[in-house]
C-alpha positions as CSV (number, residue, x, y, z in Angstrom):
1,X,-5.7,16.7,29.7
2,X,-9.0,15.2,28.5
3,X,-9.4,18.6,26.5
4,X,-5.9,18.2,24.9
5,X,-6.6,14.2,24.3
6,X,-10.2,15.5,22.2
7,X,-8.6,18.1,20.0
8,X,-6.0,15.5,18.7
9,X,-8.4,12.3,18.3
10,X,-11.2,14.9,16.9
11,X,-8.8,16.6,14.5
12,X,-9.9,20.1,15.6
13,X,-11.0,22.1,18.4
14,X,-14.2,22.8,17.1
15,X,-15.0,19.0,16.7
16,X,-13.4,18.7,20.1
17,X,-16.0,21.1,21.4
18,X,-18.6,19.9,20.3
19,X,-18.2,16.5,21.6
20,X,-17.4,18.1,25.1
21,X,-20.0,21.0,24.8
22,X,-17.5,23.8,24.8
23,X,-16.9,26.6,22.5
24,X,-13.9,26.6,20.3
25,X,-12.7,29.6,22.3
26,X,-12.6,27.8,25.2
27,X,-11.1,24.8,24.2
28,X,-8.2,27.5,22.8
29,X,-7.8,29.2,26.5
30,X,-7.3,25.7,27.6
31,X,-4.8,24.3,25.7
32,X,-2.9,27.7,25.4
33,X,-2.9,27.1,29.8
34,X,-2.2,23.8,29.1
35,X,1.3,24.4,26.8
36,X,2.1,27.6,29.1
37,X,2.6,25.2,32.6
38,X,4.3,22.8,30.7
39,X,6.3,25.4,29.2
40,X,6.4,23.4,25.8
41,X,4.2,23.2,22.5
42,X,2.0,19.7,22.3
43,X,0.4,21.1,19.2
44,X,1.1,22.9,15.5
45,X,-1.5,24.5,14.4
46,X,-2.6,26.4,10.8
47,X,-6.3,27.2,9.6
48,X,-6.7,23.5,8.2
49,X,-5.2,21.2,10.7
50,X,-4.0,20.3,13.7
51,X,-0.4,18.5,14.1
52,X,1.0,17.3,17.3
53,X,4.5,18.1,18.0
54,X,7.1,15.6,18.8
55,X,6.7,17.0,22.2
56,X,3.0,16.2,22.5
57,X,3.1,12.8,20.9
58,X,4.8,11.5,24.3
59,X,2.9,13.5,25.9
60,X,-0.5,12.4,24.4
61,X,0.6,8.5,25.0
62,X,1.1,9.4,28.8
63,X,-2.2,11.3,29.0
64,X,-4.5,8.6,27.4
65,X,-3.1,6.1,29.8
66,X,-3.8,8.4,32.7
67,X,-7.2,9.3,31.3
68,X,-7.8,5.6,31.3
69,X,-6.8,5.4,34.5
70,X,-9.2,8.3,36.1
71,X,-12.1,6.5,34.0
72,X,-11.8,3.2,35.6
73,X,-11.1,4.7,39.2
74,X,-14.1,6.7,38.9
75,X,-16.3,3.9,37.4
76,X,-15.1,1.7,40.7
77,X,-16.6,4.2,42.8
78,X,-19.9,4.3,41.1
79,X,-19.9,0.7,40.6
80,X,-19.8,0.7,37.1
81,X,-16.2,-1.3,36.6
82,X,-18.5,-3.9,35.2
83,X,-20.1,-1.9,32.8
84,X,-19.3,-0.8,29.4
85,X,-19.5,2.8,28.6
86,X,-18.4,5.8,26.6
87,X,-17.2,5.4,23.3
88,X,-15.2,2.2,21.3
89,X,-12.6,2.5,19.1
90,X,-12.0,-0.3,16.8
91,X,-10.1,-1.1,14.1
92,X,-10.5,-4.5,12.3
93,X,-9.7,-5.8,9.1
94,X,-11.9,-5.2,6.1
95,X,-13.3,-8.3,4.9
96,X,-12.8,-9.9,8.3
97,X,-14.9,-7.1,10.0
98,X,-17.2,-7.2,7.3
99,X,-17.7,-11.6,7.3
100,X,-16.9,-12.1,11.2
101,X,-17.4,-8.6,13.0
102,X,-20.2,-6.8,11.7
103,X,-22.9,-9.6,11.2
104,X,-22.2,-10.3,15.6
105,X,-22.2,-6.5,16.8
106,X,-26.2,-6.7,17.1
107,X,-26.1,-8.8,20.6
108,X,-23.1,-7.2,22.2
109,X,-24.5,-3.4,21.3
110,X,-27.6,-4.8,22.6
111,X,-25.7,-6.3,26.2
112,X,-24.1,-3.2,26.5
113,X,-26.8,0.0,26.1
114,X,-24.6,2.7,27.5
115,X,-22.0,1.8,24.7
116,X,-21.3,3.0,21.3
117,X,-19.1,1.7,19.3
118,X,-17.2,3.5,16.2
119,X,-15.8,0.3,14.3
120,X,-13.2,1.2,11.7
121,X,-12.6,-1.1,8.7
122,X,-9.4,-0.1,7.4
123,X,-6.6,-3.3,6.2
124,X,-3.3,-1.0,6.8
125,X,-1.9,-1.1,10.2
126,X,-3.5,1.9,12.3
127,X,-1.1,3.5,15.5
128,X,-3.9,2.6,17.7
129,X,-2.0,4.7,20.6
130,X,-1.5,8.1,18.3
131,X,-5.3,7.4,16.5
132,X,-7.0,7.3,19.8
133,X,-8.1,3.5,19.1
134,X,-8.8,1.5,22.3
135,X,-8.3,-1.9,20.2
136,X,-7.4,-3.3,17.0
137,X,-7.8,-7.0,15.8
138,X,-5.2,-8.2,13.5
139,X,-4.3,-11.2,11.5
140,X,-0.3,-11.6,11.5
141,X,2.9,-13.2,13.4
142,X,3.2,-10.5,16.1
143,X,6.2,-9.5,16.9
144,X,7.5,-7.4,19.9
145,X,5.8,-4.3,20.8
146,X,4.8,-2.3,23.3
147,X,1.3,-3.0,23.2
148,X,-0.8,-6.1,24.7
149,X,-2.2,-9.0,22.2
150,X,-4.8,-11.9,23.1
151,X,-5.1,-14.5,21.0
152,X,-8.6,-14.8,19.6
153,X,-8.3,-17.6,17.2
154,X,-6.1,-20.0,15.0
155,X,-5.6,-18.9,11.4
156,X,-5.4,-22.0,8.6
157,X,-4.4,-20.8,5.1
158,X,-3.3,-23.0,2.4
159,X,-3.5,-23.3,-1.6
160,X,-6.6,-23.6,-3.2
161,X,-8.2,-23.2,-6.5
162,X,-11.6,-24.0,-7.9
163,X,-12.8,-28.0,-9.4
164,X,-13.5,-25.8,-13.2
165,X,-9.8,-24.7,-13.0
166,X,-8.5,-28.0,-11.9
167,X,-10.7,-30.0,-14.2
168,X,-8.3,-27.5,-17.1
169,X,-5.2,-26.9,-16.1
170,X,-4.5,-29.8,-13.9
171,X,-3.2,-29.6,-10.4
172,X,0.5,-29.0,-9.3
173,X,2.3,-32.1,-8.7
174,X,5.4,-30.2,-6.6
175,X,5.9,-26.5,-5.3
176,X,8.0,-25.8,-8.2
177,X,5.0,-26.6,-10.8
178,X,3.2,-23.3,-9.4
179,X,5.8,-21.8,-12.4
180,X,2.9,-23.6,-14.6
181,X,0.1,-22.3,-13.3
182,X,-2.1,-18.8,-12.4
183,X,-1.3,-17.7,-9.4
184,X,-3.2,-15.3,-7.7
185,X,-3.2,-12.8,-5.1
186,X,-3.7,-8.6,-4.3
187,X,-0.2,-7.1,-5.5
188,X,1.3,-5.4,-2.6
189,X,4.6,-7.3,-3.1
190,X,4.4,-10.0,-0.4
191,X,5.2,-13.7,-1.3
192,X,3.9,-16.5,-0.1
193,X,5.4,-17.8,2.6
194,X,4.5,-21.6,3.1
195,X,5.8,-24.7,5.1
196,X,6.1,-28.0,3.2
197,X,7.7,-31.3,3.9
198,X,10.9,-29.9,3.6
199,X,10.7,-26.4,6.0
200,X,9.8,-22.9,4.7
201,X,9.1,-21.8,1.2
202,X,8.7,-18.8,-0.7
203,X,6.9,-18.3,-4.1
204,X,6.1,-14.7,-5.4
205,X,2.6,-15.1,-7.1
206,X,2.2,-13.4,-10.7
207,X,-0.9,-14.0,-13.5
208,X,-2.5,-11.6,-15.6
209,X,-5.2,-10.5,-12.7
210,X,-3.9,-7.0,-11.3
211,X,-5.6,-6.1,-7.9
212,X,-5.0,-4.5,-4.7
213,X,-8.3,-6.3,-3.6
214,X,-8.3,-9.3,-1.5
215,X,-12.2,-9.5,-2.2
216,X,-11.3,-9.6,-5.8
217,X,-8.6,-12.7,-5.5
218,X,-11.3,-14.6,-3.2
219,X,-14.1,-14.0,-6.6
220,X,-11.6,-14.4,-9.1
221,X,-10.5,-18.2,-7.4
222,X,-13.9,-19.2,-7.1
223,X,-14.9,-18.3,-10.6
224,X,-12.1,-20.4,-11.5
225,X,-9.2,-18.3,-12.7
226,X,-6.7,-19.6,-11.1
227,X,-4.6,-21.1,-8.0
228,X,-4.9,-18.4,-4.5
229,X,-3.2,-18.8,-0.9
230,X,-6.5,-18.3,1.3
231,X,-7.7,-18.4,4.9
232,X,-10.1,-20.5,5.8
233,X,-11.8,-17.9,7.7
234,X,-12.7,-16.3,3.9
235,X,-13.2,-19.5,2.4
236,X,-14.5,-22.1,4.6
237,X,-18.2,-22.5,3.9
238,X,-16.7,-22.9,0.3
239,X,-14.2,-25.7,0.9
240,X,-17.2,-27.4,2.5
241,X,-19.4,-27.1,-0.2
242,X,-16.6,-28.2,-2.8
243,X,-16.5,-25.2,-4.2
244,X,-12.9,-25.1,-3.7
245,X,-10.6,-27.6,-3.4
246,X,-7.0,-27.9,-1.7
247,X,-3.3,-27.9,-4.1
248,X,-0.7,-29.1,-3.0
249,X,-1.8,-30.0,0.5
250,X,1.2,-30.8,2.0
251,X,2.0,-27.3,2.2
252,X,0.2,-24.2,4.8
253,X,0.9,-21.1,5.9
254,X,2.9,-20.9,9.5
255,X,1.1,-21.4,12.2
256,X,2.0,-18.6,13.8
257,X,-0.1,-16.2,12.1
258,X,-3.1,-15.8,13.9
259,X,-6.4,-13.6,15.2
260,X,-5.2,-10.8,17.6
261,X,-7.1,-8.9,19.8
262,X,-4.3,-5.6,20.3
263,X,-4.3,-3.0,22.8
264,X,-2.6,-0.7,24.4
265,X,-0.5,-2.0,27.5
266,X,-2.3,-0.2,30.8
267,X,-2.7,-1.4,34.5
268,X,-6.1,-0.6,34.5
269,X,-7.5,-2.3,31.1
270,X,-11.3,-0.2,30.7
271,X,-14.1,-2.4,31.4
272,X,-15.7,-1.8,27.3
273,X,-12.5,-3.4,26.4
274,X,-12.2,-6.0,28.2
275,X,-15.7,-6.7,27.5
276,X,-15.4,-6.6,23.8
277,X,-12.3,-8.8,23.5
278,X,-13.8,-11.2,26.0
279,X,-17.0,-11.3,23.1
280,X,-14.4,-11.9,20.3
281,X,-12.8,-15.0,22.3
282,X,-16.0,-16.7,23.5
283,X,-18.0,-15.8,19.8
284,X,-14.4,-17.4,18.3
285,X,-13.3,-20.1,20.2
286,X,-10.0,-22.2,20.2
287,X,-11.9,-24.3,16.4
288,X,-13.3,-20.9,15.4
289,X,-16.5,-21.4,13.4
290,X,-15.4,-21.3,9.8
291,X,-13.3,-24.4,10.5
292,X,-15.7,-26.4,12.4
293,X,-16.2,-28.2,8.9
């Protein structure tokens, strides 16, 4: 099973053998065993890749679970449930991870010495069960799933534009005024999805800045360009420096967006996990850092 769960997070037997210290050969004989006692195909193979069948992606889900298992079993024997070990998978959001992940690894690599930690910054939603991730943090509204969130932190996003673009174009007096003004935000087709004084609104954003960078809204509203819908988690330091200012403050993004720790739903949740997430919360807080101002 662990052999089989290695070739499909690996991509290939021969990067599955190396990390095990086996030949390709025998990582062949095994899962050839493997497929002939379960009387199925788990895997497609051709000289380039490796696919998993529909067959083997059930059967992969069951066996990291199990795998899971047998790691924190054996770890409560040796008495090492408390410790973090192995290998973390992480996937985080890109500028998040790169402003609120990356700059904090240094002490909690440091705790944890028998720990590495592969962090993946990627902003499209990764299938952390089928990618072999242990965790993902995300910024949304979950909805139902099969896999385990933990809140990690509060998200406040609202309006705001720069004191040059103010001081030119003036500042929206209602939502409807935004018609007026340069909106701006990546172009992946998502409108804004607010809450005013009189419930839920929608605007779709549109000016003559073309992006599919969120980096590239958050330089192009402080330069002054024009009116964004930002988290303060990107922008705090800014607001507090008057850098930025709020529009039309009596309107925010739901509340229900938030920080999410996500993983998948086991018994037996492995100790680096745990440890990580527990990290996120206590580094976070319920008034996370970047709105402490």
């Amino acid at each position: 099973m662990e052999i089989f769960a290695r070739v499909v997070s690996a991509g290939s037997m021969s990067a599955a053998g190396r990390e095990l210290g086996l030949s390709p050969a025998v990582v062949s004989k095994r899962l050839r065993r493997l497929e002939e006692r379960l009387g199925t195909r788990l895997l497609q193979r051709t000289t380039r890749q490796i696919a998993l069948t529909e067959t083997g992606q059930g059967y992969y889900e069951r066996v990291l679970a199990i795998l899971s298992g047998v790691e924190e079993a054996e770890a409560f024997v040796s008495r090492r449930s408390e410790q973090a070990h192995g290998m973390l998978k992480v996937a985080v959001p890109t500028t998040f991870g790169r402003m609120h992940i990356a700059p904090h690894m240094e002490p909690f690599m440091r705790a944890n010495p028998d720990l590495s930690v592969n962090l993946v910054l990627a902003d499209e939603f990764v299938d952390i069960v089928g990618e072999g991730y242990d965790l993902a943090v995300r910024i949304a509204e979950l909805s139902d799933s099969s896999l385990v969130a933990r809140k990690l932190a509060p998200v406040e996003r609202f309006l705001v534009a720069a004191p040059r673009y103010v001081a030119e174009h003036g500042t929206p007096k209602s939502f409807s005024d935004l018609e007026n003004h340069i909106c701006l935000a990546a172009h992946n087709g998502d409108p804004w999805r607010l809450v005013g004084p009189y419930g839920a609104v929608s605007w779709r954003p549109s000016g003559p800045l073309l992006t599919n960078s969120s980096e590239v809204v958050r330089e192009a509203v402080l330069g002054g360009l024009g009116i964004a819908l930002r988290s303060t988690w990107d922008i705090g330091p800014e607001l507090a420096a008057g850098l930025l200012v709020r529009v039309l403050e009596d309107y925010a993004a739901s509340r229900n967006i938030a920080i999410y720790a996500v993983y998948p739903s086991r018994q037996f949740l492995p100790a680096k996990v745990r440890l990580f997430i527990d990290y996120l919360a206590a580094l976070y807080g319920p008034v996370a850092p970047w709105d402490r101002n």
